[in-house]
C-alpha positions in Angstrom: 51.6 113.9 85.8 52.7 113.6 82.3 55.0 116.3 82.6 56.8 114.8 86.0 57.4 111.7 84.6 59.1 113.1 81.7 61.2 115.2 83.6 62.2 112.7 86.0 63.5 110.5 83.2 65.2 113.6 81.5 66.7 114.3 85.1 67.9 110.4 85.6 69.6 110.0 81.9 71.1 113.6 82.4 72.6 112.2 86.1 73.5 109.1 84.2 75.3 111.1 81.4 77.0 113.2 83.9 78.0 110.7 86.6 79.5 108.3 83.6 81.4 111.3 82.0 83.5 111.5 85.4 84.3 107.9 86.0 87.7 107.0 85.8 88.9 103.8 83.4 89.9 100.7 85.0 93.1 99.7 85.1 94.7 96.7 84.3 97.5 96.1 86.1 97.9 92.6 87.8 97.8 91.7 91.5 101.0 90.3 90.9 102.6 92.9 88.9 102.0 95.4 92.0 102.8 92.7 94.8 106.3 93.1 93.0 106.5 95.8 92.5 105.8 97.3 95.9 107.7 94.8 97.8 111.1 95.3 96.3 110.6 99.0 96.4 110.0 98.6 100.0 112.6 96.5 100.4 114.8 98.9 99.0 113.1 102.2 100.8 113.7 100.4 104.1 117.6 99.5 103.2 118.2 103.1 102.5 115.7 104.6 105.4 117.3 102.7 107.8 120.9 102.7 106.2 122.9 104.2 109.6 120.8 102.4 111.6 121.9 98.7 110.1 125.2 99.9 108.9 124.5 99.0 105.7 127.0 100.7 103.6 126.7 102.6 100.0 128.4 99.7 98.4 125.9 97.6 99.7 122.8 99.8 99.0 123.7 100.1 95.3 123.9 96.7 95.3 120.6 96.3 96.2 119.4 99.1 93.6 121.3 97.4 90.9 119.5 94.1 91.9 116.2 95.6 91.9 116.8 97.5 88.4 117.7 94.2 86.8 114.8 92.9 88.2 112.4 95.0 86.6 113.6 95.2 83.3 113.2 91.6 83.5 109.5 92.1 84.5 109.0 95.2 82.1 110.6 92.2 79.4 108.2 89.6 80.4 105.0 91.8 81.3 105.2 93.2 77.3 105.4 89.3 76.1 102.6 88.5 78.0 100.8 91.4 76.9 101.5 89.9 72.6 100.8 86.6 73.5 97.2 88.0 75.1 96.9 89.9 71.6 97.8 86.6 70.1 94.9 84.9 72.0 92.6 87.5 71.1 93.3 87.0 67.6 92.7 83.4 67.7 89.8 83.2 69.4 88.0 86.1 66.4 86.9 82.8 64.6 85.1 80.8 67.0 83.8 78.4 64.7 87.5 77.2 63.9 89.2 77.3 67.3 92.7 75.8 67.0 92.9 74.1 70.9 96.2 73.5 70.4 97.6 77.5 69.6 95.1 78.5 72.2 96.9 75.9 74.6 100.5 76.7 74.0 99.7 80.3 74.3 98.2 79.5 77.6 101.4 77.9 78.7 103.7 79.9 77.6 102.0 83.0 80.1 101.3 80.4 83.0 105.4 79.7 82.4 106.3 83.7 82.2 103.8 84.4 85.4 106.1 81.4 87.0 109.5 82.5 85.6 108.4 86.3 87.2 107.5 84.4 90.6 110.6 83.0 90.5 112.6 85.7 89.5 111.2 87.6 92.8 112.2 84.8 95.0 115.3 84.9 93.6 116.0 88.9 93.8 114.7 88.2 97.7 117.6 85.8 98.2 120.3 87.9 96.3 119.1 90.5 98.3 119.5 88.5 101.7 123.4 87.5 100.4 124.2 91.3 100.0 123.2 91.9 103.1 125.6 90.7 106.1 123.6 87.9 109.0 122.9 91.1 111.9 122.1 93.6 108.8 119.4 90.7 108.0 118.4 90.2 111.6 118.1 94.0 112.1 115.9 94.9 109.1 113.7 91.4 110.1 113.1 93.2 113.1 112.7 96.9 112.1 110.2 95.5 109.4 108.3 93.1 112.2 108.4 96.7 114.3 106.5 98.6 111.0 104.1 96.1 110.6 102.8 96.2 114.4 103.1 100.0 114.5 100.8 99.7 111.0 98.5 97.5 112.9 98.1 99.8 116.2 97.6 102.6 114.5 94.8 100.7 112.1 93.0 99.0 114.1 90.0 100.6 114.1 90.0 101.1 110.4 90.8 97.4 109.5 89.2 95.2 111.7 88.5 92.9 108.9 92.6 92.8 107.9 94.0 92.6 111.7 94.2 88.8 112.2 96.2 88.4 108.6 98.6 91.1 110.0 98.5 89.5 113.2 99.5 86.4 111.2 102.5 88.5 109.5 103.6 89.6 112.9 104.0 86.2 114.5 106.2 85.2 111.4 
């Protein structure tokens, strides 16, 4: 009886040692940071997909590519201060017996501002975007996209049940 025990618990820590060895790390990349990222891609993959389609020209396209460039290496800018001022934090908060509230606070700001200033930036990009683009190239792609996101929805629909009223939601928009 002895015996089986003892095995079972070398067996168990031997799965455990095995199972943890495969896992992957997590990553640490923000909600945000991909909501960004994937949007003005698709923005952009959809422009150039669809480029005969709207007659959206190549002036236009690199436009569109030189407004989306610009726009990450503001992110890339803004994700790497963030990034310091999170090493800052850490640093600060080492000695908890001494906080200094008001280093921690300003630090706190200053990435709630940068998150906001990104936000921003991406509503902005959005808008530039729309002004490259002429009014029926706008209406056109507002369509083609409405058209993906129902064709993503019938073809989902028994997979997502749980996501279909939020893309119903996207579709009525």
């Amino acid at each position: 009886m002895k015996k089986g025990l003892t095995l079972m618990v070398i067996f168990s820590f031997l799965v455990l040692f095995v199972a943890s060895s495969f896992a992957q790390p997590q990553q640490r990349m923000t909600r945000a940071k991909r909501t960004f990222d994937r949007s003005q891609n698709r923005i952009l993959a959809g422009l150039k997909m669809n480029q005969d389609e709207l007659n959206i020209t190549d002036e236009q396209i690199e436009q569109v590519q030189n407004l989306v460039f610009t726009f990450k290496e503001k992110t890339i800018k803004r994700t790497s201060e963030n990034s310091l001022n999170r090493v800052e934090l850490q640093k600060l908060m080492q000695d908890r017996e001494n906080l200094d509230y008001d280093k921690i606070k300003a630090i706190l700001s200053k990435t709630s501002d940068a998150r906001t200033e990104m936000f921003i930036e991406g509503l902005k990009l959005r808008e530039e975007i729309n002004n490259v683009l002429t009014p029926e190239q706008r209406e056109a792609f507002k369509a083609k996209t409405r058209e993906g996101i129902r064709s993503r929805a019938r073809n989902s629909r028994g997979r997502m049940q749980k996501y279909t009223p939020r893309l119903r939601n996207r579709i009525r928009r």
